[in-house]
C-alpha positions in Angstrom: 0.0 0.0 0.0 1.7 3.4 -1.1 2.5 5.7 2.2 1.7 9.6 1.5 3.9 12.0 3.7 2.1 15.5 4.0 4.7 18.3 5.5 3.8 21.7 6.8 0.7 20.8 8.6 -0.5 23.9 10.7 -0.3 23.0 14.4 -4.4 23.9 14.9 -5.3 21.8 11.8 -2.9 18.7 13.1 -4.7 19.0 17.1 -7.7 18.8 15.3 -7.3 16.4 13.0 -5.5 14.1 16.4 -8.8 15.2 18.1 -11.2 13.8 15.9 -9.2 10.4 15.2 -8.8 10.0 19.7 -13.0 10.8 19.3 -13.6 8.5 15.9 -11.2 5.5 17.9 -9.0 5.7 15.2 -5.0 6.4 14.6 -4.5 9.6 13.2 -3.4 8.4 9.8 -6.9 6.0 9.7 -8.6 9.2 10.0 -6.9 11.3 7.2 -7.4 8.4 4.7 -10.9 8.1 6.0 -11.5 12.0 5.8 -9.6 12.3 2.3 -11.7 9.4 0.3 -14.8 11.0 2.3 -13.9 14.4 0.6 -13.3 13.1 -3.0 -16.1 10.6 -3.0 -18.4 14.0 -1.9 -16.7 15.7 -5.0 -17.9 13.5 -7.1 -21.0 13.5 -6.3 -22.1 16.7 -5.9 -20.2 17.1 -9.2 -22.9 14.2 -10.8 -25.4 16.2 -8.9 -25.1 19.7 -10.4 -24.7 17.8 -14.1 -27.8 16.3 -13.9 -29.6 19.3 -12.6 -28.0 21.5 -15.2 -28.9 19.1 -17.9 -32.8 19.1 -15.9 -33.1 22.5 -16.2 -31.7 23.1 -20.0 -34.6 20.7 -21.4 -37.2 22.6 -18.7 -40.1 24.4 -20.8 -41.8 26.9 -18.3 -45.6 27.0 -19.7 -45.6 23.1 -19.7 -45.6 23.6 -15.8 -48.3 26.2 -16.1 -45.8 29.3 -15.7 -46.6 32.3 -17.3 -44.1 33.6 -20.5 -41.5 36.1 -18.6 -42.6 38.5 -21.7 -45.9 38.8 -20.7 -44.9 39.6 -17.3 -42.3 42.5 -18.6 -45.0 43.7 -20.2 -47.7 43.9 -17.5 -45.2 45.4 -14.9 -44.0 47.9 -17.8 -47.9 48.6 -18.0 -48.6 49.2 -14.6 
């Protein structure tokens, strides 16, 4: 298994990290990996996430949902 040496760690971010691996009942380096695969499996999914709801909303047609045309509505507020 490949070993990953990270340098410069700020003293907070390390007493942190060693906090939340003594609370979790893990080693410190069990709870970087842990935290690390956590972080790029979220990324990847939020990133599938926002696709599909871009792709969702570029094939959305307003007045088949019943919503008025956003001319019309120019137009009655320029009226009024």
């Amino acid at each position: 298994m490949p070993t990953l040496h990270v340098r410069n760690v700020p003293e907070p971010l390390y007493d942190r990290l060693r906090q939340r691996a003594d609370s979790q009942n893990r080693s410190l380096s069990a709870e970087v990996v842990m935290l690390l695969d956590f972080a790029l499996e979220q990324s990847d999914d939020e990133q599938a996430e926002l696709l599909d709801s871009i792709r969702r909303r570029r094939f959305f047609n307003p007045a088949a949902a019943g919503a008025p045309d956003s001319t019309m509505l120019l137009r009655e507020d320029r009226d009024h």
